[in-house]
N, C-alpha and C positions, 0 to 999 in steps of 0.2 A: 880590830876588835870592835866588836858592837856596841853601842851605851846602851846604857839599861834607859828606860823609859823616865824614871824617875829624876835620872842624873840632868837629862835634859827637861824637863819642868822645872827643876829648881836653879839650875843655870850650871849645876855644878860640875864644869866639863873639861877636863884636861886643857893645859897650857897649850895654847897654837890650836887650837878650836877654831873654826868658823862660825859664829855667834851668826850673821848678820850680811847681807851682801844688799848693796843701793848702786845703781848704773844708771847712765844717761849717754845719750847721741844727741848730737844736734849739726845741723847742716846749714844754720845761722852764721855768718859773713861775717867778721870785722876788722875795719878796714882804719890802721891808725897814720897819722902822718906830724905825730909830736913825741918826744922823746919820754913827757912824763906817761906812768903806766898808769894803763885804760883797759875795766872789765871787758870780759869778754861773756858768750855765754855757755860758755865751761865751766859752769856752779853746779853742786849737788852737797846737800845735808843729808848727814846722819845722827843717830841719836842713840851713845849706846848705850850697854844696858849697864857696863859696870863701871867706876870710874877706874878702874885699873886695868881696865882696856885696850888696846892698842888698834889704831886703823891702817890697814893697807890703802894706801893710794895709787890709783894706777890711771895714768892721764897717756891720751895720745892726740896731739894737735896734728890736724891734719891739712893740706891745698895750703903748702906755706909760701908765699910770692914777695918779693919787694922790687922795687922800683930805685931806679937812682944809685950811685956810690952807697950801698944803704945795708943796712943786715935789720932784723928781729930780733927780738929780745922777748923770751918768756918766762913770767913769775907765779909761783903757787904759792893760794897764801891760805892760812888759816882764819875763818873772819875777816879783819883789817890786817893782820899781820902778816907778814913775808916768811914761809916755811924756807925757800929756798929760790935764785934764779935759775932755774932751768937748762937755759939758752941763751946764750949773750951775743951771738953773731950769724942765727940760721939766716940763710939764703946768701951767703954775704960772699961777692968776688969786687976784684979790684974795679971792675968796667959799669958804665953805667946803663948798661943793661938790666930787662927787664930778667929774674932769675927767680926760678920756683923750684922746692924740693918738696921730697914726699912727707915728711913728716918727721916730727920731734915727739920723744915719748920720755917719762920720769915713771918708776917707781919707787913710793917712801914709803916707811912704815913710820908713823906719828902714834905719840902718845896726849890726848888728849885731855886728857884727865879728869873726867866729866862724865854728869849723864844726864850732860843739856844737850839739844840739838846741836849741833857741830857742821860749818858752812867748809867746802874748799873753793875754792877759785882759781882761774888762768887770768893773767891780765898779758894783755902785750904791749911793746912797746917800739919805736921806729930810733935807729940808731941813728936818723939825722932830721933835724925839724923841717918838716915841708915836702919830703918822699915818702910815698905810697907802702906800706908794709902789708898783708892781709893774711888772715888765715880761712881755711875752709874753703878755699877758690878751687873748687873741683873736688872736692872731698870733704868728708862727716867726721869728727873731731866727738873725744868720749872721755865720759869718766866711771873709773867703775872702784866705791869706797868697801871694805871687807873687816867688818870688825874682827877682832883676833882675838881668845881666848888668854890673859896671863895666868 
């Protein structure tokens, strides 16, 4: 069904509405070799409009490699804080071989409660101190945030 013109001026648009869509690429490397977690440049803010709003998050890390007895570990966090980890063991076999897979992907829907600008993040991290982990090694890595109507 159509909205009327007016419904969307005043914001007042059915539950599960699409208010708002913010995306990002990047083909920016990073490359960690310590276990504590380290941004990456998978950030993107939004800012919605109501605070009883909800945001799809849809993240896909891509060119995932490590080095060594070793796996990756990926975190999404809201601001400073950790929504959830992701990934606790990509690229990971028993030999110390060098090992790369296509890609780790999360979809969340977060409630943020807010109608401050609103930061997400990817941080990664090396499941052993001193081997090579990397993401975006041959591939573009995205975030795409979708405010949702409650």
């Amino acid at each position: 069904a159509k909205l009327k013109d007016d419904a969307i001026a005043t914001g007042d648009l059915p539950a599960g509405s699409v208010i708002q869509v913010v995306s990002m690429n990047t083909s920016q490397g990073t490359t960690s070799t310590t276990s504590a977690w380290q941004d990456t440049d998978i950030t993107l803010a939004i800012t919605p409009s109501a605070s009883s709003s909800k945001v799809l998050i849809i993240v896909n890390v891509s060119g995932i490699q490590k080095t060594g007895n070793n796996y990756l570990g990926l975190n999404l966090l809201i601001g400073s804080t950790s929504l959830t980890v992701f990934e606790t063991q990509a690229a990971y076999n028993t030999t110390t071989n060098e090992n790369s897979v296509g890609s780790s992907s999360i979809h969340l829907l977060n409630s943020p409660s807010t109608t401050s600008a609103t930061t997400y993040k990817v941080q990664i991290r090396s499941g052993s101190d001193g081997s090579d982990v990397k993401i975006n090694y041959g591939g573009d890595s995205s975030m795409t945030l979708m405010e949702i109507a409650a």
